[in-house]
N, C-alpha and C positions, 0 to 999 in steps of 0.2 A: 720243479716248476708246477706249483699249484692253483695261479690264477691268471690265467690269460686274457687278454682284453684285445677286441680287435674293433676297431673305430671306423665306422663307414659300413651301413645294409645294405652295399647292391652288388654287380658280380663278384668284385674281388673282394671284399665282406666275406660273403657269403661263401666264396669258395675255398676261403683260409680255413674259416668257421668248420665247416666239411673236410676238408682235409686234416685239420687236427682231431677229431673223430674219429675218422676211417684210419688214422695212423696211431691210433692205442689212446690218445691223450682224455684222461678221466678226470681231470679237476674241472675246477670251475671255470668257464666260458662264459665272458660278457661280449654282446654284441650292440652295439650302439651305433642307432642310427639317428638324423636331424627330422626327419621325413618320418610321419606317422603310418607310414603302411608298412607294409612287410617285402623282402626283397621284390623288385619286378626287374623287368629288362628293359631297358632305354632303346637300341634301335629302331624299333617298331615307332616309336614315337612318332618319326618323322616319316613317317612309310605307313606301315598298315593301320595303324591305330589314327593317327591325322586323316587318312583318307576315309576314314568311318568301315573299314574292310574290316575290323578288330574291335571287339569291347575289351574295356579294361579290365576284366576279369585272366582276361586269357596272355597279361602280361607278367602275371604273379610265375619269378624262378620254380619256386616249392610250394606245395601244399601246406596249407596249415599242420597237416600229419606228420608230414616230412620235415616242417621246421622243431613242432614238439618230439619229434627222435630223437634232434640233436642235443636235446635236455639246455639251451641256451636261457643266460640271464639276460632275455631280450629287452633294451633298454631304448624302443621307438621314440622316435616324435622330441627328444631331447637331446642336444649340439652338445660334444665337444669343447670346451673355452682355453683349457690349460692343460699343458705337460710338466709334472715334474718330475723330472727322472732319477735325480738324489733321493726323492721320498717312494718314488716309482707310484706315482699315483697318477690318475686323468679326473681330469676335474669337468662339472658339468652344467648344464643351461639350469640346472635346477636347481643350485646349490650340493649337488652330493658330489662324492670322491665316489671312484673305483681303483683299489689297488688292482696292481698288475705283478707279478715275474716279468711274464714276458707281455710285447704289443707289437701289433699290426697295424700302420695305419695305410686305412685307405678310402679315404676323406674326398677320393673324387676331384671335382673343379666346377667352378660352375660357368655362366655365361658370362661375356666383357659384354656392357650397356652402352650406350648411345647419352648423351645430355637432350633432359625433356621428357615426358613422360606417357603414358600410353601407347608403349612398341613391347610387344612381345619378344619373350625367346621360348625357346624348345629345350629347356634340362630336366623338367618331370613331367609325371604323370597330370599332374594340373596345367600346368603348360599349355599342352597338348590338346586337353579336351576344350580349354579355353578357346583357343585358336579355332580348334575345328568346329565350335558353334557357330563362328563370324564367319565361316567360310559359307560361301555360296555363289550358284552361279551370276554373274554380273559384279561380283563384291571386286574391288580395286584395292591388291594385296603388293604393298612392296618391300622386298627381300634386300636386307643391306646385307652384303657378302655373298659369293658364290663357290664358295665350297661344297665341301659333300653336304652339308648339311643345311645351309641354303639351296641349294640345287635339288636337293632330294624334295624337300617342302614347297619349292615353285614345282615341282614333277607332278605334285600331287595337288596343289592348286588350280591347275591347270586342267586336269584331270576331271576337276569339280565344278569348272565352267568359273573359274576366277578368274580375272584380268589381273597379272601377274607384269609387274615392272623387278628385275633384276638388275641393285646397281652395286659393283665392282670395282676397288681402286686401282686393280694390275691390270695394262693392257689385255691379258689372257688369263680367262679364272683358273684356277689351281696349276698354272705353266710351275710354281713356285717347288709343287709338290709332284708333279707326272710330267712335265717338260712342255714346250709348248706344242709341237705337231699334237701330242693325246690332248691339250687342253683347249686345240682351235677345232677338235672334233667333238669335244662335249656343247663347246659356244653353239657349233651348227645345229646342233639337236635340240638348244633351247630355241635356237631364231625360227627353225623348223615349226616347234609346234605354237608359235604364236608368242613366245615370250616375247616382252620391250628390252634384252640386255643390252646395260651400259658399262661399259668396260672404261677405267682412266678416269672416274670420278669417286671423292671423295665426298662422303655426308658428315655433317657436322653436327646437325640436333633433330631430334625428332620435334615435329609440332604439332599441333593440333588438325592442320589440313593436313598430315604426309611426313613429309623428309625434306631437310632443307641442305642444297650443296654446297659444298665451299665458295662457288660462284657466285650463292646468294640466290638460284632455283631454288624454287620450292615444286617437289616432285608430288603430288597430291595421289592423295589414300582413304582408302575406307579402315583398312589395318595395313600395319606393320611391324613385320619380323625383322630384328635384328640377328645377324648370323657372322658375328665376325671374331668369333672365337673364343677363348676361356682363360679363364684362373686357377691356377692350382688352390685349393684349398686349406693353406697353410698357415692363417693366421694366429690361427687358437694353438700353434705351437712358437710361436715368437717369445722368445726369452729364454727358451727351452733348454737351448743349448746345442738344440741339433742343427744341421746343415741346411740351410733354405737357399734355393737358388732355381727358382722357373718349378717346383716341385720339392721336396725332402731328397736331399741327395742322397743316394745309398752306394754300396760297393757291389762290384759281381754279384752278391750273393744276395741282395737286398736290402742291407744292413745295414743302418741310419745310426745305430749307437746299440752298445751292448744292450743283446735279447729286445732291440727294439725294430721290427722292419717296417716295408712301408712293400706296399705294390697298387696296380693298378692306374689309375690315370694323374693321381697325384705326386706317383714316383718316378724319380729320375734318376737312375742305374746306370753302371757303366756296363754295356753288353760285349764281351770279350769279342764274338763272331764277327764285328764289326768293327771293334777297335775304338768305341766311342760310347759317351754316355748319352743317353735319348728318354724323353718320355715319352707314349706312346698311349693316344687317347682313343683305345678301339676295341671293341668288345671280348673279343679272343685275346686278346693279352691282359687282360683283366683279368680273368680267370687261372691263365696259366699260371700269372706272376702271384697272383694269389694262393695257390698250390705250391708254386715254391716256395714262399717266404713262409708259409704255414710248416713244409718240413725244416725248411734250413734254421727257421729257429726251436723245433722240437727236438733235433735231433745236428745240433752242431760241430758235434765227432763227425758227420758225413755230411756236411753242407758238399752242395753242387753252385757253381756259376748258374746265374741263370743267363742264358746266350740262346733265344728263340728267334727263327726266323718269322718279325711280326708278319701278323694276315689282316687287311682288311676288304669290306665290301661294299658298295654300295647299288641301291637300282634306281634309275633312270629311265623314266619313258618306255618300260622296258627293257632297258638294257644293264645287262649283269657285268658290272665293272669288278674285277677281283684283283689283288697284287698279293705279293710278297716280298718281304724286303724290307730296309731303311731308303727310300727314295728321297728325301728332302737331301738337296747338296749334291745332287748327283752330275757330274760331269757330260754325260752321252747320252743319250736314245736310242736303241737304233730297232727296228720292226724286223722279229725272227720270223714272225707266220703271219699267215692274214692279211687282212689292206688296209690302211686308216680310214679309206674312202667309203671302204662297205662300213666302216665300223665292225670289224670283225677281225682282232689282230692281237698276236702277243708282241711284247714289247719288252727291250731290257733293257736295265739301267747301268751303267759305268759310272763307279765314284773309285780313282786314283787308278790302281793295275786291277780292282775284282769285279765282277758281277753284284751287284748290290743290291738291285731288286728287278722284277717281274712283274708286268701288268697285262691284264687281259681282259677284251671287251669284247661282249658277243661271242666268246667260245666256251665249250665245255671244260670241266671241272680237270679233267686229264689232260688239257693241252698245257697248265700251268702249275701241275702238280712238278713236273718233271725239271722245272725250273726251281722251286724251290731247294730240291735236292741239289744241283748246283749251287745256290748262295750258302747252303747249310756245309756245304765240302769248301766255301771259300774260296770259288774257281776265279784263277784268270782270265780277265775279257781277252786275253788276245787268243790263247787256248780256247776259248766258248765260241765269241764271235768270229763267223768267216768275214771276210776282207770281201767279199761277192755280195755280202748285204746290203744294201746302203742304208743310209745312218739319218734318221729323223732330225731336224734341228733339236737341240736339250732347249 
């Protein structure tokens, strides 16, 4: 295997890219990315770099030093278009081919849009800095979706002395993802510092004054963010041959078709630990999965499953929300430590007879480390949870 080609510059990119390096591999390394800069880090986006806390310099993963180590055929600023995997070539926005042996793709997802024009989203670094010029105090910012990442970006609007309307199709934002008792304590925290949230309405198009609702409201704006979630970025392999379904389907090992993987937020693997296949759009599993698929395909006499207990994080208002786990689909709630009331509580998930996942707000790093080692052993809720607990609505 003399030319490898990994599709997609940002964590899981970058971290294949490195790991087939640091694991002996001396051919040729193309890295190809859509986006003309060099890798950076996406969470900050909507957190410290949105709120002007961060210049954009100090988003860059590597040094230019550190990127020229890795001796890569860096191929910026040019997409992706085609796979063929008979001729094992990647074809490109430019007209050129890059043969491959082996590929990685990890091609990301970008944002779902809204009908009508003039509404922001948050997926780069242009994005970002867009957004955060129109911000100011008095400016009238409305957030369609309240996930982590509308939530995060009203956090920080709010912050800025913006008049922040947050609207919501679920009676309770992300109940879907952390159950409802944790998602009628996030609600609080936004009505708390002045947010307008609207939970149980649906926006149909953006316009020129705002957002207009299903009802026919028109909710008026100075900007608007749309935040209601993503695509996997799989177009430019349609015909391919390989498995497209919500992401690149791969097996345990990341494996989309011979010497071809995929990881990071465009992949969706079936994860043994859990018994189910999942994509998972969160910075740490970008990375790991990017690591794996960079050994399991260099060295496929010792592939390993990849089976990681995902982590992600978010902050809020100040508040440090952490989990571990697969939590969507989960059956139970129930609060091991802490109060929901302080906001200050771990919380665990039941999906069938196991422990699935872990959440944790307002506590230290060790109260929720000790839980993950439970999901990674596969424990049974009824073995985990005492019967003396009581049990949050899911």
């Amino acid at each position: 295997m003399r030319r490898i080609v990994v599709v997609g510059a940002s964590a899981a990119g970058l971290a294949a890219a490195e790991t087939l390096r640091r694991e002996g591999y001396d051919g040729t390394l193309t890295l190809v990315g859509d986006e003309p800069l060099p890798p950076y880090d996406r969470p900050p986006l909507s957190k410290q770099l949105l709120a002007a806390e961060w210049e954009a310099e100090r988003l860059a993963l590597r040094s230019p030093a550190d990127l020229r180590a890795l001796d890569l055929d860096l191929r910026l600023g040019v997409a992706a278009t085609g796979l063929e995997p008979a001729e094992r070539i990647v074809r490109l926005a430019d007209g050129g081919d890059v043969p491959y042996d082996g590929l990685v793709v990890a091609t990301g997802v970008r944002p779902r849009r809204l009908p009508g024009e003039g509404a922001h989203v948050l997926r780069t670094l242009d994005d970002a800095l867009t957004l955060r010029d129109r911000l100011a105090p008095g400016r009238r910012l409305v957030v369609v979706g309240a996930g982590f990442l509308g939530a995060e970006a009203a956090t920080v609007a709010r912050g800025l002395g913006a008049h922040v309307t947050l609207l919501e199709p679920a009676p309770v934002p992300l109940a879907h993802a952390v159950g409802t008792a944790v998602g009628e304590v996030l609600t609080r925290t936004h009505l708390e510092r002045g947010v307008d949230l609207r939970c149980g309405v649906t926006v149909t198009e953006v316009t020129e004054d705002g957002v207009r609702l299903a009802d026919g409201e028109v909710v008026d704006a100075d900007e608007v963010l749309v935040a209601v979630g993503s695509w996997p970025n799989t177009e430019w392999l349609e015909g391919s041959g390989l498995a497209l379904g919500d992401g690149v389907v791969c097996d345990q090992y990341c494996e989309a078709a011979k010497n071809v993987y995929a990881a990071g937020d465009v992949a969706r693997w079936y994860n043994p630990l859990f018994g189910t296949s999942m994509r998972i759009e969160h910075r740490t599993n970008a990375a790991e999965q990017g690591m794996a698929a960079a050994r399991n395909l260099l060295r496929p006499e010792a592939r390993k499953p990849f089976a990681p207990v995902p982590y992600f994080w978010s902050d809020q208002y100040g508040m440090k929300i952490q989990a571990y786990g697969f939590l969507r689909g989960h059956d139970e709630v129930t609060v091991v430590d802490g109060d929901l009331g302080e906001r200050r509580f771990v919380a665990l998930y039941r999906t069938g007879d196991r422990v699935s996942g872990a959440l944790a707000v307002g506590m230290p790093p060790k109260a929720l480390r000790t839980w993950r080692q439970v999901i990674a052993a596969g424990a049974l809720w009824d073995d985990t949870v005492r019967v003396e607990v009581p049990a949050a609505e899911a």
